[in-house]
C-alpha positions as CSV (number, residue, x, y, z in Angstrom):
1,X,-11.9,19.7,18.0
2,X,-15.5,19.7,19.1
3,X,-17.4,21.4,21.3
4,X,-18.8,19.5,23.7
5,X,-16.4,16.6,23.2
6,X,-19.9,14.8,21.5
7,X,-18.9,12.0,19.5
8,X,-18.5,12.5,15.8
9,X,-20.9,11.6,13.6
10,X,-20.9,10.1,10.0
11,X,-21.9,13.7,8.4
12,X,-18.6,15.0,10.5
13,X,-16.7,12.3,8.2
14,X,-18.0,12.5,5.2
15,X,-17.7,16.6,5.2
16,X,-14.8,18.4,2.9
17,X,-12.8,20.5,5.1
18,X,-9.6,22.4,3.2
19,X,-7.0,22.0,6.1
20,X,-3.6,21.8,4.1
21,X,-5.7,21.2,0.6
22,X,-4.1,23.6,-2.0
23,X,-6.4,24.6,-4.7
24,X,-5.8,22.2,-8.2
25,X,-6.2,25.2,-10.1
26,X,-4.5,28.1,-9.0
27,X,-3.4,29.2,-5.6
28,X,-5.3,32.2,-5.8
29,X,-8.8,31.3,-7.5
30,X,-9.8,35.0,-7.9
31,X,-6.6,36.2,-9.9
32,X,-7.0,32.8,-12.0
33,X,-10.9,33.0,-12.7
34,X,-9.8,36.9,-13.8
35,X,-7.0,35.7,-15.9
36,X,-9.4,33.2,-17.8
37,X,-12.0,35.7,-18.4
38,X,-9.9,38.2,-19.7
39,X,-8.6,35.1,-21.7
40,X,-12.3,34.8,-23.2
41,X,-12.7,38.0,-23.9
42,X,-10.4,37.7,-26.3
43,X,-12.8,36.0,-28.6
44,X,-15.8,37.1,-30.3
45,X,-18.1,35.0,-32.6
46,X,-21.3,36.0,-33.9
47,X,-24.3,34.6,-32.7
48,X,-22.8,33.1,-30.0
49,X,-22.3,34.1,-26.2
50,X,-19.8,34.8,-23.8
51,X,-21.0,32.3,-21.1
52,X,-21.3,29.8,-24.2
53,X,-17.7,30.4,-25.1
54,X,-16.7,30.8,-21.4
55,X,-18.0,26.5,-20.9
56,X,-16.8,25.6,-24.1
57,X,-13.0,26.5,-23.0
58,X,-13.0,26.0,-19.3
59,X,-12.2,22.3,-19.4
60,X,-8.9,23.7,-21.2
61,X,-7.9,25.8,-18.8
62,X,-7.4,23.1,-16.1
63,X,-4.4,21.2,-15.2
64,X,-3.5,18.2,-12.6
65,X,-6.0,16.7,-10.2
66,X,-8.7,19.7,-11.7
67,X,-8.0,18.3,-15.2
């Protein structure tokens, strides 16, 4: 509810608010952005970075709605 009972506004519609959203990728984001990275480190090529591999196999690590 809000304060002051002032009428809602278009902003207060169009906001995201997470009441009963569950995450699309993982119910606990930390433990799954931890899980991927130690997923990238698992690969090494020369001459080319971490963050580069790290965008490259994101999109695959995504499932449902997040997919």
């Amino acid at each position: 509810m809000r304060e002051n009972n002032a009428p809602h506004t278009m902003y207060d519609y169009a906001k995201p608010h997470l009441t009963g959203a569950e995450s699309s990728i993982d119910k606990d984001s930390n433990t799954y952005i931890a899980n991927f990275l130690e997923f990238c480190g698992t690969f090494k090529i020369n001459g080319v970075s971490d963050d580069a591999i790290r965008l490259r196999l994101f999109p695959f690590s995504l499932r449902n709605k997040a997919k």
